[in-house]
N, C-alpha and C positions, 0 to 999 in steps of 0.2 A: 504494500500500500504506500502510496506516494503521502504523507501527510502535511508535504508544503501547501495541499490545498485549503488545509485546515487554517494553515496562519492566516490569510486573506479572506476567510470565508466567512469572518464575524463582522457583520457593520457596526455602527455605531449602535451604543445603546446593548448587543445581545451578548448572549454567555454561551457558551458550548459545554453541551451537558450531553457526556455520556450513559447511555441507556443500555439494560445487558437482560430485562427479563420481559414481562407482559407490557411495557410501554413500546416493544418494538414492533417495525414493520409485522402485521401480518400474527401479530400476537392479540390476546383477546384485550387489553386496553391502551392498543395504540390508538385509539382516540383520542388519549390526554394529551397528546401530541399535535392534535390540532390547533395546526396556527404556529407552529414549529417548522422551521426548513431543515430538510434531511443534507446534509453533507458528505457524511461518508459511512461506508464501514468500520469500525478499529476492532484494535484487543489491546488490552492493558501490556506494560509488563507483567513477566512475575512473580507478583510479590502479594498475590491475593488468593483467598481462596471463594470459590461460587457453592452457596450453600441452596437446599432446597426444606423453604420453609411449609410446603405444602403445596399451596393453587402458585406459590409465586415463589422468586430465589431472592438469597441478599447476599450482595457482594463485602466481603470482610477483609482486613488489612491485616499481613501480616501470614499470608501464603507461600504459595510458590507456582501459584498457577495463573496462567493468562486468561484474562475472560476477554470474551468474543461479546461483541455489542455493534451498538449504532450511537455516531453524534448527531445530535440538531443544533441548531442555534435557533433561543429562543430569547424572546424579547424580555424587559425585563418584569410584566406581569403573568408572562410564561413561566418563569423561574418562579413568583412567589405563588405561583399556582399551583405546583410541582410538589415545591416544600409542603404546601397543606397538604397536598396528596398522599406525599410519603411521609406525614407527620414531622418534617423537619422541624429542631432539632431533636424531637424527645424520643423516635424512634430511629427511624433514618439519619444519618449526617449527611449534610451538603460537603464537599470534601475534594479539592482537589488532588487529580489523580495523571499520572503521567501514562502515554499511550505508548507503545513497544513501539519504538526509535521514531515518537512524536513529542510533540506538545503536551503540556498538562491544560484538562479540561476538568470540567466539574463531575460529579458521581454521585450518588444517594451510595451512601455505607453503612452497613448494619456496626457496632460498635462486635471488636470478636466472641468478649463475652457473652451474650447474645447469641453468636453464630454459632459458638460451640457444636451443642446439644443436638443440633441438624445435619443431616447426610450428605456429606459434598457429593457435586458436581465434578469430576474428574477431568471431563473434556473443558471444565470454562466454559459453557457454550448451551444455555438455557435449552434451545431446541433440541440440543444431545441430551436431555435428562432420564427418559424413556419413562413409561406410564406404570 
């Protein structure tokens, strides 16, 4: 992935917030997204691990696995939309995160404590979770 598109791809005013479970394409609440521009594909480095919390996953810090996601860039009452969604800060953290040999962009983070107790994702990669 070329991620110099990412440096130019934020105008004025928006955040690039990486997304890695049901906010993406084609998952059941990429709707939250509306009103978001898609930019790219990414994956983290490795240094996280992708947990599955049930209907959804949370990404934790302090892994060793790359999670597969999407960025958008969202305006900045896309972002405080976001956080209410993912209960920023008392569930989720807003958290910047650096992309494997990109930019750091924003990320909802479960705190690890938290993520413990849940069954990783081995691939990184929500759609790999199997049913």
């Amino acid at each position: 992935m070329d991620y110099s598109v990412l440096e130019s791809a934020c105008l004025p005013g928006e955040t690039l917030v990486f997304v890695y479970g049901n906010s993406m394409s084609g998952e059941p609440d990429h709707q939250l997204m509306t009103g978001a521009r898609f930019v790219a594909e990414g994956k983290t480095k490795a240094e996280y691990d992708l947990v599955d919390l049930g209907g959804f996953p949370a990404m934790v810090h302090g892994g060793a696995t790359c999670v597969n996601g999407e960025v958008y860039a969202l305006t900045a009452g896309g972002v405080r939309y976001m956080d209410e969604v993912e209960d920023h800060p008392e569930y989720f953290r807003r958290t910047n995160v650096e992309l494997e040999d990109g930019p750091a962009v924003d990320c909802y983070l479960l705190p690890p404590a938290h993520g413990r107790p849940f069954p990783r994702i081995h691939s990184g990669n929500w759609r790999e979770r199997g049913f």
